[in-house]
N, C-alpha and C positions, 0 to 999 in steps of 0.2 A: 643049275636050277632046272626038277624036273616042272614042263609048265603040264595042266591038264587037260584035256580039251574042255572046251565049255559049251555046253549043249548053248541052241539058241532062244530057247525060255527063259532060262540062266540067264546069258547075258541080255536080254530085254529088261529081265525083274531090274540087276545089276543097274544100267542104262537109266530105268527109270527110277531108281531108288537115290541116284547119283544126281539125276536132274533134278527131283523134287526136292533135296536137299538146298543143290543149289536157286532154286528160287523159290522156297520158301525163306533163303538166308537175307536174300536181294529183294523179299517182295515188299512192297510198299504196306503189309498188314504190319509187318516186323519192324521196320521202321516206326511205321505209327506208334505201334506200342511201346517203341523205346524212346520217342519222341516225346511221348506222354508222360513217364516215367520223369525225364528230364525236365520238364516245366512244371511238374510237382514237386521236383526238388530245387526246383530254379524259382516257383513261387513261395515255398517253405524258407529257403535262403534268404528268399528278398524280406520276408513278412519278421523272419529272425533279426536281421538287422537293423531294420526300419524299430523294430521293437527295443533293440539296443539302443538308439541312438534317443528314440521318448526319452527312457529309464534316466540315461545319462544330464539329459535337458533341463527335464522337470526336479532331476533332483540336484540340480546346480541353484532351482529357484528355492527348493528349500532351504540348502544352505544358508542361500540370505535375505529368503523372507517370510523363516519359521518363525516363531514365539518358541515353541519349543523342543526343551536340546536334545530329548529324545529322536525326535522328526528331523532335528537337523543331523546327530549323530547316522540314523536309518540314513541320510541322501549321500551320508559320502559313503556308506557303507557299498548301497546301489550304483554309485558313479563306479569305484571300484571294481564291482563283482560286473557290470555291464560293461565297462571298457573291456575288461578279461572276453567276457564273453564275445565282443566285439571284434574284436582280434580274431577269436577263433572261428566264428563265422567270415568272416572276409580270406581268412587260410583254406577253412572247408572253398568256399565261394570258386576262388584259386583256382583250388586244383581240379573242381569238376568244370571248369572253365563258364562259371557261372557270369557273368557280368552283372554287378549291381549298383542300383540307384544310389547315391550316397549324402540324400537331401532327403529334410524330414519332410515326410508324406502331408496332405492335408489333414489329418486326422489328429496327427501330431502338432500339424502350427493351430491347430485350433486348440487342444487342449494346453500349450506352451501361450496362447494369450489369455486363455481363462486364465489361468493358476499367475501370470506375472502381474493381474491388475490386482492379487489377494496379497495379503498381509498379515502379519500376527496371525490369530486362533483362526481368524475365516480361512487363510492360505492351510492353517495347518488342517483343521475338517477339508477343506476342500482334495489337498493332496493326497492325504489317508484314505480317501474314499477311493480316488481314481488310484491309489497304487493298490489296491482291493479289486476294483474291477479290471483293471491291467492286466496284474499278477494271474488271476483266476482263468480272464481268456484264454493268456499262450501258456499258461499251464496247460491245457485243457488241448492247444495246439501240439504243445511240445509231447505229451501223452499220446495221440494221434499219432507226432511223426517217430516215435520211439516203436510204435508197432506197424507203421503202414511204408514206411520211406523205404523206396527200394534198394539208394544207393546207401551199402553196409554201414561206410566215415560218418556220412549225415545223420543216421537211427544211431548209429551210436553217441554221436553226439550229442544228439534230441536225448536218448535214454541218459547220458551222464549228464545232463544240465538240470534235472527233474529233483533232483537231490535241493540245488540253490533256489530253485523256484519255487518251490515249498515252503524251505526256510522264510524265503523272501514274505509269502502269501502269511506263512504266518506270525512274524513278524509284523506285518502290516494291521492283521489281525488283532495282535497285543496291542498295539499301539492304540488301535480305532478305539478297543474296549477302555482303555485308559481313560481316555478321550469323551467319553459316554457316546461312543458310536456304536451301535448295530454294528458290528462285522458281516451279518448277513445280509444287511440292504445292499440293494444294486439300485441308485441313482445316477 
């Protein structure tokens, strides 16, 4: 191997170009930003599943305290497509080494004692309405994390659930109208 000589400009730029690689790779900026990265997919993860495990709750209480078979067919529909869904978010969770909560949030034992003191057509208005506003939030999440989530598994993820959560919303939709509910109120 012939070597060349290396003028000493050269090897300065060389030297410097070698250091600033290397601490820009180590610098506490680049961390951060991958730091950040990671607790937006680690609170998208968490907010996913806390979301699965509502869907699956409140539609256990439809099953057996609809009036109608419409509403109650919709909740094992939901239990279903959410358990699926559930699985896959705790697989995603996995392997980005996400750790998550796996008890329903307050948000959820609130809306899980509303809906279990209803009954017949009040439970059924009452459920329809929140699987309306549900549906529409983490649609609306899941839209967001299909174009902004940095890690590829999770956006894709978010982009292939977009398909069910739709159906879901409008389904929910059908039903409300059925019902003589406004599908566009938000109560």
């Amino acid at each position: 191997m012939i070597r060349l000589p290396m003028f000493p400009m050269a090897r300065l730029i060389a030297f410097a170009f070698v250091g600033a690689t290397v601490i820009a790779a180590t610098s506490p900026w680049s961390f951060a930003a991958t730091e950040k990265s990671a607790s937006r997919t680690a609170s998208f993860l968490q907010k996913a599943v806390e979301e699965q495990q509502l869907e699956i709750v409140l539609a256990r209480l439809a099953i057996m305290n609809a009036a109608n078979d419409e509403i109650k067919a919709f909740g094992a529909r939901m239990i279903q497509d959410h358990q699926q869904a559930n699985q896959e978010v705790r697989f995603l969770a996995f392997k980005e080494d996400v750790h998550l909560l796996m008890q329903l949030n307050e948000r959820a034992i609130y809306q899980k004692a509303q809906l279990s003191g209803l009954i017949g057509t009040e439970f059924d208005q009452a459920y329809i309405t929140t699987m309306l506003r549900d549906h529409a939030e983490i649609l609306q999440e899941f839209e967001q994390a299909a174009l902004t989530e940095q890690e590829n598994e999770v956006r894709q993820w978010a982009a292939s659930s977009l398909t069910q959560l739709r159906d879901h919303l409008e389904r929910a939709k059908a039903l409300a109208s059925s019902m003589g509910i406004d599908p566009g109120r938000d109560d």
